[in-house]
C-alpha positions in Angstrom: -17.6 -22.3 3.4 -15.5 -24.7 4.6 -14.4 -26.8 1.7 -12.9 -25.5 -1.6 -15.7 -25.5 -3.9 -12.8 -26.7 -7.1 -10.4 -29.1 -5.2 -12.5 -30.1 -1.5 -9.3 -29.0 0.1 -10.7 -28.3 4.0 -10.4 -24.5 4.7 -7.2 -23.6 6.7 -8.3 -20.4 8.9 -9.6 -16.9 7.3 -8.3 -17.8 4.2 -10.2 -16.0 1.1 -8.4 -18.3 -1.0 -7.6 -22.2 -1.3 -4.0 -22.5 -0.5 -3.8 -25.6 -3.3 -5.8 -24.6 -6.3 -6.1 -20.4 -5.5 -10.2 -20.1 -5.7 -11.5 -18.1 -3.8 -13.8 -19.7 -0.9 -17.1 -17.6 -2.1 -17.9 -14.3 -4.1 -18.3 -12.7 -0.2 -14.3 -14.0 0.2 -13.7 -12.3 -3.0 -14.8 -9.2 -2.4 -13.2 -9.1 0.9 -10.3 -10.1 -0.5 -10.6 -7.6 -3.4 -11.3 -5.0 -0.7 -8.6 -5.6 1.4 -5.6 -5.6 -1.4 -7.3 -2.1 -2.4 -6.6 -0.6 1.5 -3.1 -2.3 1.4 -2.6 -0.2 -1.8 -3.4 3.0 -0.4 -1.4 2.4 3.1 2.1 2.9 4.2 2.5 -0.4 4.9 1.5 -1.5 1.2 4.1 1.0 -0.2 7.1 -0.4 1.8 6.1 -4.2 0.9 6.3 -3.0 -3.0 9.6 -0.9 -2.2 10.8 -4.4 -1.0 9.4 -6.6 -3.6 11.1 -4.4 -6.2 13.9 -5.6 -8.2 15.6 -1.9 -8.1 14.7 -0.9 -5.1 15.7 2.9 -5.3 13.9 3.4 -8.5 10.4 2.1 -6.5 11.2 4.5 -3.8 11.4 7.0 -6.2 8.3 6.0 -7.8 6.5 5.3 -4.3 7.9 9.0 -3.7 6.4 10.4 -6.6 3.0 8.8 -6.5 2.6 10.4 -3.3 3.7 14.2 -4.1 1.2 13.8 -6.9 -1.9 12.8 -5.0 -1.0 15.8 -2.2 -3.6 18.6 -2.0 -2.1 22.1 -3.4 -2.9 23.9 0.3 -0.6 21.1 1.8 2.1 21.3 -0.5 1.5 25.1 0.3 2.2 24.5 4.1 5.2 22.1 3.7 7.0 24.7 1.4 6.2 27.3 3.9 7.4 25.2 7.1 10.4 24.4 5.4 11.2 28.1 4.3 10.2 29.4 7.5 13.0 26.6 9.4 15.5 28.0 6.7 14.9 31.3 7.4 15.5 30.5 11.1 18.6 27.9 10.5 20.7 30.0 8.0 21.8 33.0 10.6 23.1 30.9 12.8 25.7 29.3 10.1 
């Protein structure tokens, strides 16, 4: 579609939305949209744009931090604890 089907506003390049009245082009725009906000939730990149748009900024890390410890698997949790005790084991004679 090249028009906004609310305003008429000429579509200004892979926009899913009208910049002037915020409609989306077509239900095909809106589920690509839709789609696309759900993969930016779920990325690394998503999670440091939040961090950023956060008023307390330490307090989203936190959170951000959080979130992800809680949607690790068990067996890697199980392999980070044991990486990090074995690299203790091997750091603390040397001290």
């Amino acid at each position: 579609m090249k028009n906004c089907p609310q305003c008429g506003q000429p579509r200004q390049g892979e926009a899913y939305k009208c910049p002037a009245c915020d409609v989306f082009y077509s239900q095909l725009d809106e589920i690509l949209f839709e789609e696309q906000e759900r993969l930016e939730r779920n990325t690394f990149k998503g999670a440091v744009k939040r961090i950023r748009a956060a008023e307390d900024s330490k307090q989203a890390l936190k959170n951000e931090l959080t979130t992800v410890w809680r949607n690790t698997p068990l067996k890697t949790k199980i392999v980070f604890w044991t990486v990090i005790a074995f690299v203790f084991v091997l750091v603390v004679p040397i001290f």
